[in-house]
Structures are given as structure tokens and as C-alpha cells.
N, C-alpha and C positions, 0 to 999 in steps of 0.2 A: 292965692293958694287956699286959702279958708273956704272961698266960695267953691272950689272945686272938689272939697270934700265933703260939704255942704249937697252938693250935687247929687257925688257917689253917694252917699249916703242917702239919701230921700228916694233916690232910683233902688237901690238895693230893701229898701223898705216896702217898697212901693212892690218889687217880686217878690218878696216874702208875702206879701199878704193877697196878690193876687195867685199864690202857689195854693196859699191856705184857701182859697173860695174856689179852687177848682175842684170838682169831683166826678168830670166828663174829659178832660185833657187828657189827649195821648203824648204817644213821644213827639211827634211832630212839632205838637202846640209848646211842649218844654223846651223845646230846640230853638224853635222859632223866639219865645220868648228869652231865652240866653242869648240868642244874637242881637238881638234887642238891647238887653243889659250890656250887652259889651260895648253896642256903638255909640250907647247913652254915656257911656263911663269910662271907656279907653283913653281921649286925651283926656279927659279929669284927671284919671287914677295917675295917666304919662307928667300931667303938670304937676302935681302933689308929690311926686315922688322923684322929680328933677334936682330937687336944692340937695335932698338925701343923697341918693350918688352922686354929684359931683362934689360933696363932702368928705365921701368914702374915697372918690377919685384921688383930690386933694390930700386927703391923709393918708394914702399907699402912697404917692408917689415920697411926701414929707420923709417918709419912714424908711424907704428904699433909700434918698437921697443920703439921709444920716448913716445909714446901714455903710453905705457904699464910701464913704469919709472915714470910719472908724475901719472898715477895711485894709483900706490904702494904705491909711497911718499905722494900722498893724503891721501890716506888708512892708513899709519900707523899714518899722524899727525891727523885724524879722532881718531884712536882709543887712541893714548895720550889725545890729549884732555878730551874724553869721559870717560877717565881710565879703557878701556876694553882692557885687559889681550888677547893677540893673539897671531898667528907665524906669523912671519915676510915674505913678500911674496920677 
């Protein structure tokens, strides 16, 4: 993962300072050269930022599962109290 930011990084470098030497480029040559940057740096930027969301994945799902336990348990001491006859969720 280092190396792939390592990457991004030196390519996005690399268009900043070929932006700043241009002073004959059209839209075309900006274009051309953003697609450039993207195919340089698309899986980089996709690998570097894989352990991040399946981190976030990981932590919704944690959060939803405990959500959904403290539910339940509220739900059934609701219907003890109440003395309403239910399935247990």
C-alpha cells in the first residue's frame, strides 16, 4: 500500500508541474492528460483505499449488529412488562 501512494503521488506531481510548463495547451491536451492521470493512478488510488472501506464496512456492520441485540432486548423487556404474548426476535 505505501508503494501505491508512493505512485499516486509522484504521477500527480509529475501533472502539476507539467500543467505549470504549459502555455500552448488546449482543452484537448488537459483532457488527454487527465486521462492519463486516471489510468496512471486508478488501481493505486483503488488499492490504497481498500483496507479504509472494508474498515468502515467492518465497523457498520459491528454497530448495526450491537444496535439490533439491544433492540430485541428492549423489545422483549417491553413486551414482559406489558404482558404481551410474542415470538422472540
Amino acid at each position: 500500500m505505501p508503494e501505491s501512494r508512493k505512485i499516486v503521488k509522484w504521477n500527480v506531481e509529475e501533472t502539476f508541474s507539467w500543467v505549470r510548463k504549459q502555455t500552448n495547451a488546449n482543452y484537448e491536451d488537459y483532457l488527454e492528460r487527465l486521462a492519463h492521470l486516471k489510468r496512471q493512478c486508478q488501481p493505486h488510488i483503488n488499492e490504497a483505499s481498500k483496507g479504509s472501506i472494508e474498515a468502515i464496512c467492518r465497523k457498520m456492520y459491528n454497530l448495526a449488529k450491537e444496535d439490533t441485540i439491544i433492540l430485541s432486548e428492549l423489545c422483549s423487556r417491553l413486551w414482559r412488562e406489558n404482558g404481551i404474548q410474542g415470538e422472540k426476535m
